[in-house]
N, C-alpha and C positions, 0 to 999 in steps of 0.2 A: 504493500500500500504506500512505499512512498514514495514520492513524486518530487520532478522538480519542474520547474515552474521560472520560465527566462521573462524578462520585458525591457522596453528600453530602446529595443529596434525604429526608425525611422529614416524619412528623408532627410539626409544634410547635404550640405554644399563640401564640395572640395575644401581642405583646410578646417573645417568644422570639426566638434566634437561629441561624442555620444558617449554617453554612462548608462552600460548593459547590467541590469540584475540579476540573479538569479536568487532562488530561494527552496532552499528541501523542506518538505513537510512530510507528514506522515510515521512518525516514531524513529527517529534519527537516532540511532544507539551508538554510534563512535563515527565520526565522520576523518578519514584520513588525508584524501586527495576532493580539489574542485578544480573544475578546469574549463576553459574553453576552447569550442572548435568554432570553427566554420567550413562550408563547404558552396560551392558554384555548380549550378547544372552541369555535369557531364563532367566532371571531377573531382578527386576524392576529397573526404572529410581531413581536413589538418587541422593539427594544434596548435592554436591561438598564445596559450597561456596558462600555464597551472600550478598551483598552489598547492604544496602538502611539506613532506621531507625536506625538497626544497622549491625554488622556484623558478620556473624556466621559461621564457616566451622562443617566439618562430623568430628567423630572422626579421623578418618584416614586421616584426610589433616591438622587437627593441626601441628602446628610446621615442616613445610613439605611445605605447599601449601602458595600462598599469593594473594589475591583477592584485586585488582585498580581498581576502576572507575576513568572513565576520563569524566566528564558531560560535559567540552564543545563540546567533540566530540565522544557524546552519545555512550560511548568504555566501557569496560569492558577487562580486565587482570587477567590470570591465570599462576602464576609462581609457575611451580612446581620442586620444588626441590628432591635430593634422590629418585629418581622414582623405583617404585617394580614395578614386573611381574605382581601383582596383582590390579595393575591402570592400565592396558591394558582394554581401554574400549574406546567406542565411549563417545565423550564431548561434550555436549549441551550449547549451549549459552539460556539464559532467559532473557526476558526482563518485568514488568509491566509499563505502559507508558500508559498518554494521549496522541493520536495522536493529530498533532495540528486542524487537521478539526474534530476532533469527543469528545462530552463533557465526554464520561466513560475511566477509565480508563481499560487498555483491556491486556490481558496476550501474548507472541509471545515466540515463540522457532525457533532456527536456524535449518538447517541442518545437524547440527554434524561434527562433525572433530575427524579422529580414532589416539588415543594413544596406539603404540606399545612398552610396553618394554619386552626389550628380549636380550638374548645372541646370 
């Protein structure tokens, strides 16, 4: 039952900024890693940015992007700054988590939330 839950997604302009959420609910028992992807029609999902042991971005969100957790209330943050046409992509929330009723810990992805930049 748990779920996560992205928002934030919108139209900006080139050089613009967006601030993506995300949010787990549903009995969160240990939460280790959060992360984000994105992915473009008709190529694969990549890694954004993620948060746990330690933390990594893609080349392309270095210096650009900024990835929070917020563990008391099992969140994840994507501030993206200087935004290009070329980060026009659907953005996934990730979560690895024990749920608090089950002893593995178990991987979840959101729904997605689309990032448009454009003129």
């Amino acid at each position: 039952q748990v779920r996560l839950v992205e928002s934030g997604g919108a139209l900006v302009q080139p050089g613009g900024s967006l601030r993506l959420s995300c949010a787990a609910s549903g009995g969160v028992g240990d939460l280790k890693t959060m992360a984000w992807y994105r992915q473009v029609p008709g190529k694969e999902r990549e890694m954004v940015a993620s948060s746990g042991s330690t933390t990594n971005y893609a080349e392309f969100a270095e210096g650009r992007f900024t990835i929070s957790l917020d563990n008391a209330a099992n969140a994840v943050f994507l501030q993206m700054n200087s935004l290009k046409p070329e980060d026009t992509a659907v953005y996934y929330c990730y979560a690895r988590l024990r749920p608090h009723t089950h002893w593995a810990y178990i991987e979840y992805w959101g729904q997605g939330t689309q990032v448009t930049v454009s003129s």
